[in-house]
Structures are given as structure tokens and as C-alpha cells.
C-alpha positions in Angstrom: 93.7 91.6 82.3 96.4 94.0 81.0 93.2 96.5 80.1 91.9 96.7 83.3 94.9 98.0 85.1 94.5 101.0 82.5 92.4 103.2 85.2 96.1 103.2 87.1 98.7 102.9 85.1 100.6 106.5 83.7 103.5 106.3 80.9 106.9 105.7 83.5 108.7 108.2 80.6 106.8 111.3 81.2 103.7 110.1 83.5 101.1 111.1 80.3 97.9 108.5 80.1 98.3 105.2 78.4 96.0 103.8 75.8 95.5 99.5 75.4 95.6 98.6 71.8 97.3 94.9 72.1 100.6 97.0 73.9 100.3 100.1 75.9 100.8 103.4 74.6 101.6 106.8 75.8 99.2 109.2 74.3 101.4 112.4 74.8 104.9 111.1 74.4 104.4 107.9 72.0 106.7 105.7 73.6 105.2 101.8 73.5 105.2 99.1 76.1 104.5 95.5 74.9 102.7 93.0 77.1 104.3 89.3 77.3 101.5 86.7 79.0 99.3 89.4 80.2 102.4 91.0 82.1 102.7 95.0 80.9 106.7 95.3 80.6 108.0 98.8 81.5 111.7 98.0 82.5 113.3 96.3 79.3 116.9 96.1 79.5 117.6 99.0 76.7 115.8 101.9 79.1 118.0 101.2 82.1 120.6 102.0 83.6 123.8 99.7 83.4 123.5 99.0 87.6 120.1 98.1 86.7 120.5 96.2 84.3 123.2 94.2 85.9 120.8 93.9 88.7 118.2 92.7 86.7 120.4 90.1 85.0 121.3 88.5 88.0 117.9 88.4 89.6 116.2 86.3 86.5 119.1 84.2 86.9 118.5 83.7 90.6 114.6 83.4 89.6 115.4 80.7 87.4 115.8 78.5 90.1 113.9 77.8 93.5 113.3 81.2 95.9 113.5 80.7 99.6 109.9 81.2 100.8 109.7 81.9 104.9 106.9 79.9 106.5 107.0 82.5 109.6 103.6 83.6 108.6 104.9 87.3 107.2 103.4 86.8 103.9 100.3 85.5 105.2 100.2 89.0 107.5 101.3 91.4 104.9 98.2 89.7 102.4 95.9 91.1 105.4 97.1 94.3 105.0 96.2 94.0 101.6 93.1 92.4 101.1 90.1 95.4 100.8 92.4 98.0 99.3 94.1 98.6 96.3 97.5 98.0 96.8 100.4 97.4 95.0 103.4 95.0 96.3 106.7 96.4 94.9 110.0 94.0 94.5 107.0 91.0 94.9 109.5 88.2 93.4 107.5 84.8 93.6 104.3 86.7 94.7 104.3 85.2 97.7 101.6 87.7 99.4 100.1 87.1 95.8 99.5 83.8 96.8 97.1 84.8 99.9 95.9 88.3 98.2 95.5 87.6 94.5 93.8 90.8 93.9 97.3 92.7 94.5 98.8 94.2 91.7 102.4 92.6 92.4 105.4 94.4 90.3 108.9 93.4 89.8 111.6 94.2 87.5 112.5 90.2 87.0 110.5 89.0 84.4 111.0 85.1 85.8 110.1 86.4 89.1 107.1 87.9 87.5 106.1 84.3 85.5 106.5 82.3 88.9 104.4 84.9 90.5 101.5 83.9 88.0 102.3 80.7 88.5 101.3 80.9 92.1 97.9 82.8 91.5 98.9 86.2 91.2 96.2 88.1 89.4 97.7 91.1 88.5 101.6 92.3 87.1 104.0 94.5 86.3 107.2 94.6 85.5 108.9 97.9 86.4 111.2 99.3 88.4 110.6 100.9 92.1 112.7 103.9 90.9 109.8 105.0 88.1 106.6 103.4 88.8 104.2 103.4 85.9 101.1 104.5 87.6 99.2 107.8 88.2 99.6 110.1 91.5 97.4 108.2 94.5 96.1 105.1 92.7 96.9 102.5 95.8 95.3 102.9 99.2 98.6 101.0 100.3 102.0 100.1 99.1 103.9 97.2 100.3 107.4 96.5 99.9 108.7 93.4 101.9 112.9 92.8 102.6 113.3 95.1 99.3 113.7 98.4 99.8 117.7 97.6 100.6 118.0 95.7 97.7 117.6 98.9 95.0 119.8 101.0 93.5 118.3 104.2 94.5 115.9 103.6 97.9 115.7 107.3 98.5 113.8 107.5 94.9 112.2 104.3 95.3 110.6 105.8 98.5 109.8 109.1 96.6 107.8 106.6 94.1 105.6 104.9 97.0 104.6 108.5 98.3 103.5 109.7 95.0 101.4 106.8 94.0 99.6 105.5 97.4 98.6 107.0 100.9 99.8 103.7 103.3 103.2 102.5 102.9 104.0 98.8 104.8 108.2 98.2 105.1 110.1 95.5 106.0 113.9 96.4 105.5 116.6 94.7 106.4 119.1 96.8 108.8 122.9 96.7 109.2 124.1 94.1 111.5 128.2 94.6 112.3 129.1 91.3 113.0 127.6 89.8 110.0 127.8 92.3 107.7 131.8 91.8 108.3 132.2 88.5 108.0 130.1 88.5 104.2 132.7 91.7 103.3 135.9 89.7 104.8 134.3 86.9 102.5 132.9 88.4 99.4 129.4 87.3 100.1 126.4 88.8 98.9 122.8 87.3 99.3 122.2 89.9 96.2 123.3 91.8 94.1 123.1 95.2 95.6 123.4 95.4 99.3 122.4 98.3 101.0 121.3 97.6 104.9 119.6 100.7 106.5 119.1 101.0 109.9 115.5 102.6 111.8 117.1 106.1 112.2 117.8 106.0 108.4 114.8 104.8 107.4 112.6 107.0 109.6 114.5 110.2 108.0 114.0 108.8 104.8 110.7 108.5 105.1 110.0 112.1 106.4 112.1 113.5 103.4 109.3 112.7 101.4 106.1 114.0 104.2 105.6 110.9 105.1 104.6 110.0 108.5 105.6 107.2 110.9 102.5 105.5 112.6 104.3 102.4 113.6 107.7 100.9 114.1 109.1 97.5 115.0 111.6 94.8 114.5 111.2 91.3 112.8 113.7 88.5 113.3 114.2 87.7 109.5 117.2 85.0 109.7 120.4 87.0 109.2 122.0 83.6 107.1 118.7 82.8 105.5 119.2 80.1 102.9 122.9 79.2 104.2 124.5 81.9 101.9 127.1 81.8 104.2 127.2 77.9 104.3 129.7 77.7 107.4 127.5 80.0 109.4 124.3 79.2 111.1 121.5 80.5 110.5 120.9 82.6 113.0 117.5 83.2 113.5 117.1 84.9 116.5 118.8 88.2 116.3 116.3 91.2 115.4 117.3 92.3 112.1 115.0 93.8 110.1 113.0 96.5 110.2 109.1 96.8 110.1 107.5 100.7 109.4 104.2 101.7 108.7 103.4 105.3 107.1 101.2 107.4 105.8 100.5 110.3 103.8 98.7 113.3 105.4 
């Protein structure tokens, strides 16, 4: 399966085509990128940065163990967005939209996210990272990134990344909520390891940094203490804290 993702993918170092011989290869700069279980791995530990690779580190740990999977219908939703075009799912973890879409390419820079994600019928995977995506200019009809996009270390270049490679992009971000966002400060809380909330406003000018244009805007009531992080707190699932965008690419 690695071969047939080879009409998309583009060498993340200097974007030059890659040949399949057993690993991937950049024809124009020679750098190589082996392939564990049919997964193509383009963010090893050694190429990143040290925030990165923190961040990675701590996610296979977390991935190690079982991921809280929302039952809200979201993935099931997101999937219809993705079956009939070629779409990639960035930050895809378990593969949960996977699951209902299996002909998503789902990418992740946690290689245990990556192996549960096959595990539950994902077809098609990479491991990268949002920042540098290893595929050529416009090979998705749509891009998906669901409760992510806060979670990276650069979201401004991670946005710049979805532009390049599709025409469609499908947000959910999680946005700043005062009272909460106190209280996990107050108490050294994180739910991961980088925390960036951004609100519509920020998003929205985000987003048009890069051309891209807002066709539809909403909110989604993800549970603000999903999981018990905070394990005094309830859950709280009522309050509208996240974000859902659609754009596109003129």
C-alpha cells in the first residue's frame, strides 16, 4: 500500500518526487524514508525539533494506552465529508473517522497512534508532521483536522500546509474558555502536551492569512473536562467550546 500513495506524496525536505524501492526516496535531494508495517515514516525523532519531539514522546506514551473516543456522532459526520474525495485527516490519532472512511489517508506524528489506527481499519498512513506535510501541491480535494489544530507547535504553519496541499479544509478547534482554562493553569493541568486554545476571530484571520476562504462557521459542544482530566470537575458538557470552520481555496 505504501506504493500507491506514491502519485501524492513529495519529499517533506525539499518537496522533490519520491521513488518506492522497499523505503521512499527523494530523487533530487537523496534523503530516505523507511516504511514500518506499511506506514511511510517522515517525522523520526532525529529531524525534529526538540518541542516536537517532546511532543511526540508524550503522545506515544498517551497512545500506549486507551484514547477517549466521543460517541456524539462527530466522527461518523466528519467520515461523510470524506467519503468520494481524496482527503487526508491530519492529527487522526486512533483513526477514528478511519474507522467509517477507510479510504482516508489518516497521518499522525505518533507512531502508536498510527498502529491503533490500522488496527481499527484504516487503509492508508502516514506519519508526519502538520508543519511539513510530505505530499505534492493540491493532491486532497479536502483536509480534515478534528480538535488538533490547538494542539501543534506551529498552527499558523500547519494551516499554511492544509492550503498548499488540498482545496476544502474541515476544522474543529478547540477555543479559549476563561473559567476553565484558569482553573487547569491555577492547577498545572494539561489534557496535552501543548495547549494552544484559539478562539473564531483568530482562527478566521488565520485562515485568510493564507487565501483561504470561510464558507461556514459554527460551534460544537466538545466536553470542556472530557475524560475527567480535571478529576474534581465535571464534565461539563454543555458549554460551546469548540470551534467548527469550513474553507476553501479559490
Amino acid at each position: 500500500k505504501p506504493a500507491m500513495l506514491d502519485k501524492l506524496l513529495a519529499c517533506p525536505n525539499c518537496h522533490g518526487k519520491l521513488r518506492f524501492l522497499k523505503v521512499f526516496q527523494c530523487v533530487s535531494c537523496g534523503s530516505k524514508y523507511p516504511i514500518y508495517r506499511d506506514i511511510p515514516l517522515f517525522a523520526q525523532p532525529d529531524n525534529l525539533s526538540k518541542v516536537l519531539k517532546n511532543s511526540q514522546f508524550s503522545y506515544n506514551l498517551l497512545h500506549q494506552k486507551p484514547w477517549d473516543q466521543l460517541h456524539d456522532g462527530s466522527n461518523e459526520i466528519l467520515a461523510a465529508f470524506a467519503r468520494g474525495n481524496k482527503t487526508l485527516d491530519i492529527a487522526c490519532g486512533d483513526g477514528y473517522v478511519e474507522k467509517f472512511a477507510p479510504e482516508t489517508i489518516g497521518l499522525d506524528f505518533s507512531l502508536n497512534a498510527l498502529l491503533k489506527a490500522k488496527k481499527n481499519g484504516a487503509g492508508y498512513l502516514i506519519q508526519a508532521i502538520a508543519e511539513n506535510l510530505p505530499f505534492k501541491d493540491n493532491a486532497f480535494d479536502l483536509v480534515i483536522c478534528n480538535g488538533s489544530l490547538e494542539h501543534f507547535a506551529d498552527p499558523l504553519t500547519a494551516i499554511a500546509e492544509m492550503s498548499r496541499v488540498s482545496r476544502i479544509q474541515v476544522l474543529t478547534v478547540h477555543a479559549s474558555v476563561p473559567g476553565h482554562n484558569l482553573i487547569s493553569r491555577l492547577l498545572r493541568v494539561k489534557h496535552q502536551p501543548i495547549e494552544k486554545p484559539i478562539g473564531m476571530k483568530k482562527l478566521e484571520s488565520m485562515l485568510k492569512q493564507h487565501k483561504l476562504q470561510v464558507v461556514f462557521k459554527g460551534v460544537w459542544t466538545l466536553p470542556l473536562n472530557y475524560g475527567r482530566v480535571i478529576k474534581f470537575l465535571p464534565v461539563l458538557s454543555g458549554i460551546p467550546s469548540t470551534t467548527f470552520i469550513i474553507s476553501f481555496k479559490k
